[in-house]
C-alpha positions in Angstrom: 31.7 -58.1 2.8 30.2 -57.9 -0.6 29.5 -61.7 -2.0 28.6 -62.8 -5.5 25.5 -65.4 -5.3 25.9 -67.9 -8.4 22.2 -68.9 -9.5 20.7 -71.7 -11.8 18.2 -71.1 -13.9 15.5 -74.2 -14.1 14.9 -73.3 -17.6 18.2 -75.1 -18.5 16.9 -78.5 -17.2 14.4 -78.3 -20.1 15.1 -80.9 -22.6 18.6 -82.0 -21.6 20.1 -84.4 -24.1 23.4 -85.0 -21.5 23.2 -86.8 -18.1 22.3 -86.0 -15.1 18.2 -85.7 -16.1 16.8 -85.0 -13.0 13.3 -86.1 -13.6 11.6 -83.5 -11.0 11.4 -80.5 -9.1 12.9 -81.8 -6.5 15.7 -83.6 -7.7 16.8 -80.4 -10.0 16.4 -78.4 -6.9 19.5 -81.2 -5.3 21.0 -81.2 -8.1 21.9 -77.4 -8.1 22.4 -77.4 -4.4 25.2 -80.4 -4.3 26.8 -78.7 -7.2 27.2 -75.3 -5.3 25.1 -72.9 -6.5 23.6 -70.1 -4.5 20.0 -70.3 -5.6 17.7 -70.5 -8.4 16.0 -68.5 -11.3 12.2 -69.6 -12.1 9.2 -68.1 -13.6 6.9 -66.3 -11.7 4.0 -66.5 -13.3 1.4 -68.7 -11.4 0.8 -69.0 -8.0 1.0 -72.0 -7.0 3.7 -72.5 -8.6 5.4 -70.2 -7.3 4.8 -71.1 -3.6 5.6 -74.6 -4.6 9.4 -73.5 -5.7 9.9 -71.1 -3.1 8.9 -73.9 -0.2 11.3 -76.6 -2.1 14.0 -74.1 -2.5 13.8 -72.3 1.1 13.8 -75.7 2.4 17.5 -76.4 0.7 18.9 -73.0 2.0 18.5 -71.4 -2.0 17.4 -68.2 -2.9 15.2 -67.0 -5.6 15.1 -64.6 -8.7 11.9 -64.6 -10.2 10.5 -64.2 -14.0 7.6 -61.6 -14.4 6.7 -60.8 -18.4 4.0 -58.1 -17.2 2.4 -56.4 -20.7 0.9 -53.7 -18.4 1.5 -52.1 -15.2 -0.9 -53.2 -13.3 0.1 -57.0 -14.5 3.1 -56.9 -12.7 1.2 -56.7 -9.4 0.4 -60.4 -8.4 4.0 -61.4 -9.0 4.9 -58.5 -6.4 2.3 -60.2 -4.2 3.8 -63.4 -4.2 7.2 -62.3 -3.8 6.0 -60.9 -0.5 3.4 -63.9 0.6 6.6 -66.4 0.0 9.9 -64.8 -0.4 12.4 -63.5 -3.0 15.8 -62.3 -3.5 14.5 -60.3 -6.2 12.0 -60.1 -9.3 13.4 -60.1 -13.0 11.0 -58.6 -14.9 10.9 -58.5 -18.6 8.4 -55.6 -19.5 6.1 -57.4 -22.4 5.2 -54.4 -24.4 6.9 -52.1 -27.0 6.7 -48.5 -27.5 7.5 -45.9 -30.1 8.4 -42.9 -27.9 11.0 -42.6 -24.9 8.2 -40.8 -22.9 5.9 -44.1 -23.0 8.8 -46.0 -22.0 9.6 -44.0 -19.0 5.7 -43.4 -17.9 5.8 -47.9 -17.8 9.1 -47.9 -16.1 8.2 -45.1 -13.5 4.5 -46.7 -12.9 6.8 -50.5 -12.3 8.5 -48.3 -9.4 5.6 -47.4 -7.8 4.7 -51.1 -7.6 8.2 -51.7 -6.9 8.7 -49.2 -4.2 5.8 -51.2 -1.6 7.6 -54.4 -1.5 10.6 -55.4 0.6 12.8 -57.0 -2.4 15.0 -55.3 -5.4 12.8 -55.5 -8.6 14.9 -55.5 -11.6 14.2 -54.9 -15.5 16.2 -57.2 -17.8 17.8 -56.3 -20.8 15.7 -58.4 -23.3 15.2 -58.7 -27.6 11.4 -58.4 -28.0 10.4 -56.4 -24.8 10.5 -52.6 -23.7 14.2 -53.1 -23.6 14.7 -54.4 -27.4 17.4 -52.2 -28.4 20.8 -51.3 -27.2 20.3 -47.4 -27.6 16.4 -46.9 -27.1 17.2 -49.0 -23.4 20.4 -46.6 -22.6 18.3 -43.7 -23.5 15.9 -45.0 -20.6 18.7 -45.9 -18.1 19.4 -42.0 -18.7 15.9 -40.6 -18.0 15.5 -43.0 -15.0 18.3 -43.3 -13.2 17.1 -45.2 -10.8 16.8 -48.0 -12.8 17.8 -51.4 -12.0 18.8 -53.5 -14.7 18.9 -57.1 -14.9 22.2 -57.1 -17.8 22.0 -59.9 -20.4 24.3 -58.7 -22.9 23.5 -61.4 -25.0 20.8 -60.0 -26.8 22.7 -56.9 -27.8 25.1 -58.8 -28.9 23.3 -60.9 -30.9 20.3 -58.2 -31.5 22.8 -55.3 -32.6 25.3 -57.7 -34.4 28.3 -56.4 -32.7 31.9 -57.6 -33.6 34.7 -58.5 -32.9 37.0 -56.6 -32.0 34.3 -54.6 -30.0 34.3 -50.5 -31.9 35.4 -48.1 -28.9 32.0 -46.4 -29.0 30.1 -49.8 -28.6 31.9 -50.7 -25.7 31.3 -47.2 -24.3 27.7 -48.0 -24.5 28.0 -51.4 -23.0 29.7 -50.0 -20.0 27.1 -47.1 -19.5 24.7 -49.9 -19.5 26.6 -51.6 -17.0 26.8 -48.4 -14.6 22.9 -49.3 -13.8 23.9 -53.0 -13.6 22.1 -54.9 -10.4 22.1 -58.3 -11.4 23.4 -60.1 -14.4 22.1 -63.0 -16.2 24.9 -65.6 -17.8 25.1 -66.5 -21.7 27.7 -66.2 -24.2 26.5 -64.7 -27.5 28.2 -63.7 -31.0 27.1 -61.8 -33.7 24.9 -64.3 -35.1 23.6 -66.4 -32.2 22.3 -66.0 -29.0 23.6 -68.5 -27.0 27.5 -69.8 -28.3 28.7 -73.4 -26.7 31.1 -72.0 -24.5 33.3 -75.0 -25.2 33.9 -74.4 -28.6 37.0 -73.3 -29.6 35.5 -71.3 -32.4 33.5 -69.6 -29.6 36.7 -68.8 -27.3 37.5 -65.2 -28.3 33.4 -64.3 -27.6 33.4 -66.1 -24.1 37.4 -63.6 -23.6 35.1 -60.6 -24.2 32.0 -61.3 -21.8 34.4 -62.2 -19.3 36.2 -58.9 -19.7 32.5 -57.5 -20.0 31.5 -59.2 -16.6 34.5 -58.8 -15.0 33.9 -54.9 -15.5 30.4 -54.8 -14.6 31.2 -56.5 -11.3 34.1 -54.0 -10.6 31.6 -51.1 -11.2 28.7 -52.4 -9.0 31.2 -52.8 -6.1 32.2 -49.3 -6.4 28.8 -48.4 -5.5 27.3 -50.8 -3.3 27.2 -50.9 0.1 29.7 -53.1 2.0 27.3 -56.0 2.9 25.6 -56.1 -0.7 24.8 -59.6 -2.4 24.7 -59.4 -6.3 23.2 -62.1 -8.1 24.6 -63.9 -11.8 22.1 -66.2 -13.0 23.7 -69.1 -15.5 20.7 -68.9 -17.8 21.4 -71.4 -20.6 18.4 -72.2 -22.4 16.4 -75.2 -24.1 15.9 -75.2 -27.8 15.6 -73.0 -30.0 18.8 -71.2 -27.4 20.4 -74.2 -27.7 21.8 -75.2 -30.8 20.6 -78.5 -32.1 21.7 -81.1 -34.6 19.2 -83.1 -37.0 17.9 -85.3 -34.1 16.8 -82.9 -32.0 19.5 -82.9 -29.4 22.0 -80.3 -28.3 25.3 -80.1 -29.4 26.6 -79.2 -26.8 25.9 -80.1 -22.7 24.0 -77.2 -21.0 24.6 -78.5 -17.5 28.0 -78.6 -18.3 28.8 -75.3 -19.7 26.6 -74.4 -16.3 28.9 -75.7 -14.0 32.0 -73.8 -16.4 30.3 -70.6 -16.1 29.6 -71.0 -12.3 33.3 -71.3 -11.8 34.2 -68.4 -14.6 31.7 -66.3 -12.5 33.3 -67.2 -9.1 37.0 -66.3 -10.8 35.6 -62.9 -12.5 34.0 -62.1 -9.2 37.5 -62.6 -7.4 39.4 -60.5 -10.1 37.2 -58.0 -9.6 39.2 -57.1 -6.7 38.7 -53.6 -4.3 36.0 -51.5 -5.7 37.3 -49.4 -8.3 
């Protein structure tokens, strides 16, 4: 059967102002375990690092997405190296470059396949403000030209980036759904208009978190349509340290991160089940 695997990203550990703190690695690494998460998202950018997570996490039974910002090519080739010397799920990479021309675009994302194609594990491309995938229509336009593309969907910097409304205009959410037809992982964060990443507790925030649910819930539906029977797709809860977090004049969030985590791990499990027979 197809399953949803619920990941943690370690980058929300940073900076915690609300209990638990798990001081280390190791602890964070129990801490996501015992609180029933599938795995874990890290950074892939040194490696020994690297190995060290991968050995901790393997050893609790968690699997791994990993973080590549690559601003060439050719960069992205030692975090392909590791994935194969000590084990991935799959690579997010973030493409660290801009271009002015769809053609440049396409050449980058067609030369990451190449490197992509001689490994064993999905490599994705995340939908990111200041990389190759900064804007909403410059990034469909190269879902269209490569549609092979696997996309790592964070809608949040759309949201955010192309200051979309509420209620969502038709063609917007047209757009939103074309991007999720190349959907093969998905990355967790509620964003409005204005900011990036919305306490999801909030009741101010509530009618945003109604329409990434419906936004998730769709995406999910359209990847099982088109995935094989056995398939695993990934959601990473990805909420972030300062200046994500919104904080108040002593530094601290306002709202609890590991929390709103464990909220979206379960709103993710429910979306997952709604989702229902491929349709």
């Amino acid at each position: 059967m197809q399953e949803l695997l619920v990941l943690q990203s370690l980058w929300t550990f940073e900076g915690l102002s609300h209990p638990p703190c798990p001081p280390t690695l190791e602890a964070r690494l129990d801490l996501i375990k015992a609180s029933g998460f599938d795995g874990v998202g890290t950074l892939w950018l040194d490696r020994e690092e690297a190995r060290l997570v991968s050995s901790l996490a393997g050893e609790r039974g968690l699997v791994l997405e990993g973080l590549a910002l690559p601003k060439t090519v050719d960069a992205l080739k030692p975090a392909l190296e590791w994935g194969t010397e000590f084990g991935l799920h799959h690579l997010n990479v973030q493409p660290d470059m801009r271009v002015a021309s769809l053609g440049e675009g396409v050449a980058i994302l067609e030369g990451f396949q190449r490197l992509a194609d001689q490994v064993d594990f999905p490599v994705h491309v995340e939908t990111h403000r200041g990389r190759l995938t900064n804007d909403l229509l410059f990034t469909l336009a190269l879902a269209e030209a490569c549609p092979w593309l696997r996309l790592t969907v964070d809608l949040s910097h759309y949201v955010v980036g192309n200051e979309i409304v509420l209620p969502v205009p038709a063609e917007t959410d047209a757009r939103i759904a074309r991007l999720l037809a190349q959907a093969a992982a998905f990355h967790g964060r509620v964003a409005t208009s204005e900011q990036v990443q919305a306490e999801i507790g909030f009741p101010q925030h509530a009618a945003w978190v109604a329409q990434f649910s419906a936004w998730w819930q769709r995406g999910f539906a359209m990847w099982r349509s088109r995935a094989p029977e056995t398939a695993r797709l990934s959601f990473l809860c990805e909420l972030g340290a300062s200046p994500y977090a919104v904080t108040g004049p002593d530094g601290r969030d306002l709202s609890d991160r590991w929390a709103d985590s464990l909220i979206l791990q379960q709103l993710a499990r429910r979306l997952w089940r709604a989702s229902g027979a491929p349709t």
